[in-house]
C-alpha positions in Angstrom: 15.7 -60.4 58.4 14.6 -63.5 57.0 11.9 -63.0 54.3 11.5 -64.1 50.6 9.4 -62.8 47.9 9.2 -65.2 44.9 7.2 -64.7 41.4 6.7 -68.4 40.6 4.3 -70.9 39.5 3.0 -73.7 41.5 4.2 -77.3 40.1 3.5 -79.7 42.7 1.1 -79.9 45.7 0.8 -83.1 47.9 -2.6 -83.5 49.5 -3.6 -81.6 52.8 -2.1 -83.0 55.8 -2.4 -82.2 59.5 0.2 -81.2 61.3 0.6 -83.1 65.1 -0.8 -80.1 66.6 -3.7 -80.0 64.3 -3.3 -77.7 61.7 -3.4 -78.1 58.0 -0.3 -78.4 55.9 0.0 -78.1 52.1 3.8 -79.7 50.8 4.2 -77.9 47.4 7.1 -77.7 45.1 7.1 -73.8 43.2 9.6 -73.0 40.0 10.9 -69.6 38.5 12.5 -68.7 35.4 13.9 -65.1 35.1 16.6 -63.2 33.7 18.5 -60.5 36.1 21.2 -58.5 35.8 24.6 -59.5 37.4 27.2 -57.4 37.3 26.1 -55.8 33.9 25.2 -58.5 32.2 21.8 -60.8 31.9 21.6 -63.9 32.9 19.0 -66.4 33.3 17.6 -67.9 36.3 15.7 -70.8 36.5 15.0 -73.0 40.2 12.7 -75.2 41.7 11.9 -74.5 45.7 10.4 -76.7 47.9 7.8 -75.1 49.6 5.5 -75.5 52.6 2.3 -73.8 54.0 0.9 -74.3 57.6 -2.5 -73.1 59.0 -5.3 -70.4 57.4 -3.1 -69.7 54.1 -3.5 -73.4 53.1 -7.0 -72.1 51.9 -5.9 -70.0 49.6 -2.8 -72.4 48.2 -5.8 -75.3 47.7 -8.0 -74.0 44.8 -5.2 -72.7 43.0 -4.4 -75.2 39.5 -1.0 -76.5 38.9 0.7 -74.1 36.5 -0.9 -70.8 38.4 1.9 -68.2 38.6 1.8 -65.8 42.2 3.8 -64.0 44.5 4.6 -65.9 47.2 6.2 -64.4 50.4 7.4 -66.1 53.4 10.7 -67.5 54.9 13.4 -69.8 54.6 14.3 -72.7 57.0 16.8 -75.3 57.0 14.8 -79.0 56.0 14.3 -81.3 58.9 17.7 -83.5 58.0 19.2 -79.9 57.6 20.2 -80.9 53.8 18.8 -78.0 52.1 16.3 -75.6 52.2 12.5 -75.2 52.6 10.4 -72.1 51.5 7.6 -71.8 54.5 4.8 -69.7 52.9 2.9 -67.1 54.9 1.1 -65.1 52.0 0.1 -65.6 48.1 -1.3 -63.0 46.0 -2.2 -63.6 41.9 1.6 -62.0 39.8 0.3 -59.4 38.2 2.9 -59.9 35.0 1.0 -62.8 34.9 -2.5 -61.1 35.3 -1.6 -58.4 32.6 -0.6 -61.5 30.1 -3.6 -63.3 30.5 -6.4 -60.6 31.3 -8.0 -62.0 34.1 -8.5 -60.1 37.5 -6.8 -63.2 39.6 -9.6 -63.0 42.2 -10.7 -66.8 42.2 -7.4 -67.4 41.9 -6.4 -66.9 45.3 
């Protein structure tokens, strides 16, 4: 299965494009910073993804101000030169550690 959840916070969106079959395409650029566990001990993550978003969830990535943290969910695809990787978004929703920090409800968010 081929499917990534990422708590991150948008840093880059390009302007709406069109795909050749028409639909609208959002290129963005997400980063997270975390620590996990590996293999007892903490360490710290911190990477920047590029991202993209094709059709109806473009709506919901276009209101949303550089810096706004969410979950992000989709999958992962080779770039079109096959040089590295590209995150394709299929759903956002507001992070609620970010939510609980800041005390809003997120809705107009996303």
């Amino acid at each position: 299965m081929n499917r990534l959840i990422l708590s991150a916070t948008l840093v880059e969106r390009a302007a709406q494009r069109y795909t050749p079959a028409g639909l609208p395409a959002l290129d963005l650029s997400l980063k997270h910073e975390s620590t996990v566990s590996e293999d007892g001990q903490p360490r710290k993550v911190s990477m920047e993804i590029k991202a993209l978003a094709i059709g109806a969830i473009t709506q919901a990535l276009m209101p949303l101000a550089l810096g706004s943290a969410g979950l992000f969910a989709g999958f992962i695809t080779s770039t079109r030169n096959g040089r590295g990787l590209l995150f394709h978004i299929t759903s956002v929703e507001p992070d609620p550690v970010s939510e609980s920090l800041t005390g809003s409800s997120g809705s107009n968010q996303f």
